[in-house]
Residue frames as qw, qx, qy, qz and C-alpha x, y, z in Angstrom:
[[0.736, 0.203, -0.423, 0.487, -7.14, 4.09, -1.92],
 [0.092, -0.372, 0.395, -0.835, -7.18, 7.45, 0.70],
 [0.609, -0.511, 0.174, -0.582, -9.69, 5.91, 2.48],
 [0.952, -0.086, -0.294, -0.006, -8.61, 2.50, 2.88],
 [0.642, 0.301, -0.408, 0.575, -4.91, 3.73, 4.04],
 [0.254, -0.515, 0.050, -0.817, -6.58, 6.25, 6.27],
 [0.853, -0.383, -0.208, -0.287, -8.36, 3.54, 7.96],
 [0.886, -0.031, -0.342, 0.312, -5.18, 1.95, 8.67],
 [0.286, 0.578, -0.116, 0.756, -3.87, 5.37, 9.73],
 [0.305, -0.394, 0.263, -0.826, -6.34, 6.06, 12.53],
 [0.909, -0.340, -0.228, 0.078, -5.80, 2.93, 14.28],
 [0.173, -0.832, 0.501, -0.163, -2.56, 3.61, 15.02],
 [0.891, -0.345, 0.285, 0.072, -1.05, 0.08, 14.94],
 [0.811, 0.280, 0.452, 0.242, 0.77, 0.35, 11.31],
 [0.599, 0.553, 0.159, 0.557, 1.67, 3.23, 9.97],
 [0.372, -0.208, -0.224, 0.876, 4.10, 6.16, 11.26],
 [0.019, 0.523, 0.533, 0.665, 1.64, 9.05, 10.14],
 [0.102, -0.100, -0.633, 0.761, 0.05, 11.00, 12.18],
 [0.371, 0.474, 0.291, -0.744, -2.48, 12.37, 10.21],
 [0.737, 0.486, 0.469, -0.029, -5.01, 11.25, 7.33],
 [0.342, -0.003, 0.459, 0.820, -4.11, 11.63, 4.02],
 [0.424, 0.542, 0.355, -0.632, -6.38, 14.14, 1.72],
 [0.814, 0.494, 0.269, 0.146, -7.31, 13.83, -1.75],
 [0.472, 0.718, -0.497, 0.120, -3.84, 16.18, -2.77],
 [0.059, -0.565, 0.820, -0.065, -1.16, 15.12, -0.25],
 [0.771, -0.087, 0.577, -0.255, -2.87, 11.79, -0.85],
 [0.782, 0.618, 0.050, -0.057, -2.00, 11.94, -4.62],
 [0.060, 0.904, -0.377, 0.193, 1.09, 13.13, -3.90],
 [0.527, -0.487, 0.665, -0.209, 1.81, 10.36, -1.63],
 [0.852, 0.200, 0.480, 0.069, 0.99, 7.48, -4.07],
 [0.544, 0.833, -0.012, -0.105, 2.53, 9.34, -6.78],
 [0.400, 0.776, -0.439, 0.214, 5.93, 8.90, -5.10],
 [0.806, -0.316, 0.500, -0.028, 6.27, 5.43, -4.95],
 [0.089, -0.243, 0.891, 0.374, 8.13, 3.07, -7.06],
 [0.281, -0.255, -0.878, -0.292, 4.97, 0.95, -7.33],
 [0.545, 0.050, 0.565, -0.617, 1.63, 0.90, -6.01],
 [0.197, -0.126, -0.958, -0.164, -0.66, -2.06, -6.21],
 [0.344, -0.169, 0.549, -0.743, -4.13, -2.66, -5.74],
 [0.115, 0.256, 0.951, -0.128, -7.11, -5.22, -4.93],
 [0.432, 0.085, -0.155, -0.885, -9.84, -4.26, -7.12],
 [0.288, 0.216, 0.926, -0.114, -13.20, -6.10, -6.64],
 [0.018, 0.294, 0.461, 0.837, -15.67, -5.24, -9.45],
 [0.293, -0.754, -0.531, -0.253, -19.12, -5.10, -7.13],
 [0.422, -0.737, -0.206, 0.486, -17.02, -2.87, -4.15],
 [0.297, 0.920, -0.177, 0.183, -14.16, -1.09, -6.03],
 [0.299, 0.544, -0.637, 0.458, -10.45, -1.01, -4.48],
 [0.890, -0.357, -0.241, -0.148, -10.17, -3.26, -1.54],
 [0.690, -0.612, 0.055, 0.382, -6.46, -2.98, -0.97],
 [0.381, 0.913, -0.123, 0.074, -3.38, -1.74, -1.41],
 [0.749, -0.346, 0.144, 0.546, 0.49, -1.86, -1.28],
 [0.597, 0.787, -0.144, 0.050, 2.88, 0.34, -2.20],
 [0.873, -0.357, 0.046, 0.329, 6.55, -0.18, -2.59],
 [0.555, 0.693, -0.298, 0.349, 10.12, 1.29, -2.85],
 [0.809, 0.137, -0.524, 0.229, 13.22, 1.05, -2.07],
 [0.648, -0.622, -0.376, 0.228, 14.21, 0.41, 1.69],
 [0.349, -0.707, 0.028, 0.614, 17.40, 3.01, 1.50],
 [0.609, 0.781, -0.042, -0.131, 19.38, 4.33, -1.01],
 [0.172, -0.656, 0.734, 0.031, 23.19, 3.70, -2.46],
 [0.211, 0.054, -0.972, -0.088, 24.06, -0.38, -2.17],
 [0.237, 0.161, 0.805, -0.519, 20.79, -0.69, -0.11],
 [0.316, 0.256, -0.053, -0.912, 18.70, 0.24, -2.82],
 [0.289, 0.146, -0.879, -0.350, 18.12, -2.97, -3.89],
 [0.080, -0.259, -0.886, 0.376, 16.36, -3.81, -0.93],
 [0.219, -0.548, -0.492, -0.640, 12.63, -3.27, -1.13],
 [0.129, -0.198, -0.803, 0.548, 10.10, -2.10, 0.93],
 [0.262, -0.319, -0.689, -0.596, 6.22, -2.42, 1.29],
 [0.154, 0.020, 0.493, -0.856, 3.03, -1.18, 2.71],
 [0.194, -0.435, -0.700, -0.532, 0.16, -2.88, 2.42],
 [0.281, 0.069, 0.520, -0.804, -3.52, -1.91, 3.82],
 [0.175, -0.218, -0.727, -0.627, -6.78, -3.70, 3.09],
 [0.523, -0.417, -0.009, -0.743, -10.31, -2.35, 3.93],
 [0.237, -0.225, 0.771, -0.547, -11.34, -3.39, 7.10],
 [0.687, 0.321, -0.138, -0.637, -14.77, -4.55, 5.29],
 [0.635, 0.587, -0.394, -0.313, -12.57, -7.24, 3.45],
 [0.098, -0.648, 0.736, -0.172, -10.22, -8.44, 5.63],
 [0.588, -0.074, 0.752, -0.287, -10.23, -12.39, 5.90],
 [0.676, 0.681, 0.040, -0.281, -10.56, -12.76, 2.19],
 [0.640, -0.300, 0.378, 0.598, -6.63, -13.36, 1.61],
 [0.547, 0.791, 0.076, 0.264, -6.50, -10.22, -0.15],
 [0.069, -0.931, 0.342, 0.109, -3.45, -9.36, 1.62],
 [0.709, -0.287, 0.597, 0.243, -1.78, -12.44, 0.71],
 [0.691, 0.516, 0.326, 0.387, -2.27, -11.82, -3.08],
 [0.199, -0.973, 0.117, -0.024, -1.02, -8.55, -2.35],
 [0.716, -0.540, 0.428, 0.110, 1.91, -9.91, -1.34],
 [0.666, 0.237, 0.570, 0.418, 2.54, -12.29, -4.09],
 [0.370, 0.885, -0.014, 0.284, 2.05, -9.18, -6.60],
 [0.123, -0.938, 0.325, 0.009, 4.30, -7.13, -4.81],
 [0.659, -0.399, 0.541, 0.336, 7.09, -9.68, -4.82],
 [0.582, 0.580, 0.492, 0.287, 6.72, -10.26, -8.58],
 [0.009, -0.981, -0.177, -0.084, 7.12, -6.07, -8.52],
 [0.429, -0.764, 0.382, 0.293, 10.05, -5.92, -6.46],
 [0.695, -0.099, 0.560, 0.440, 11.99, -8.22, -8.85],
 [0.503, 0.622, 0.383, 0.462, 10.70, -6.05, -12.10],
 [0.158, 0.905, -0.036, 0.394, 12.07, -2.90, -10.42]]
């Protein structure tokens, strides 16, 4: 999952970050979402991810909000579209 999000990190197009995750502040970081999700393929391993919570807090909490990233490897596969579909499913059970 740290390397796939990483990837998406050090492009610069997608996420605010500045700097990679590592294997703590990378636990740390998935640890404190609401949800994470991922795209497991049995012959690669993880393939993508999302994770999600909520957009503010107060009355806004209601309102989600999601990051996905899938391996650059992978892309063109519509694993970010199941992605997607999970995560909606998600939002509504939390």
């Amino acid at each position: 999952m740290i390397a796939i999000w990483n990837e998406v990190v050090e492009t610069g197009d997608a996420f605010p970050q500045e700097y990679p995750l590592t294997r703590d502040t990378g636990a740390e970081f998935f640890a404190s979402q609401t949800y994470v999700g991922v795209a497991v393929d049995e012959r690669v391993g993880v393939v993508g991810l999302y994770i999600l919570h909520p957009n503010n807090v107060g009355r806004c909490g209601h309102i989600a909000n999601a990051s996905y990233a899938v391996s650059s490897a992978c892309r063109g596969q519509h694993i970010g579209e199941k992605l997607v579909l999970d995560c909606l499913e998600q939002a509504r059970l939390h």
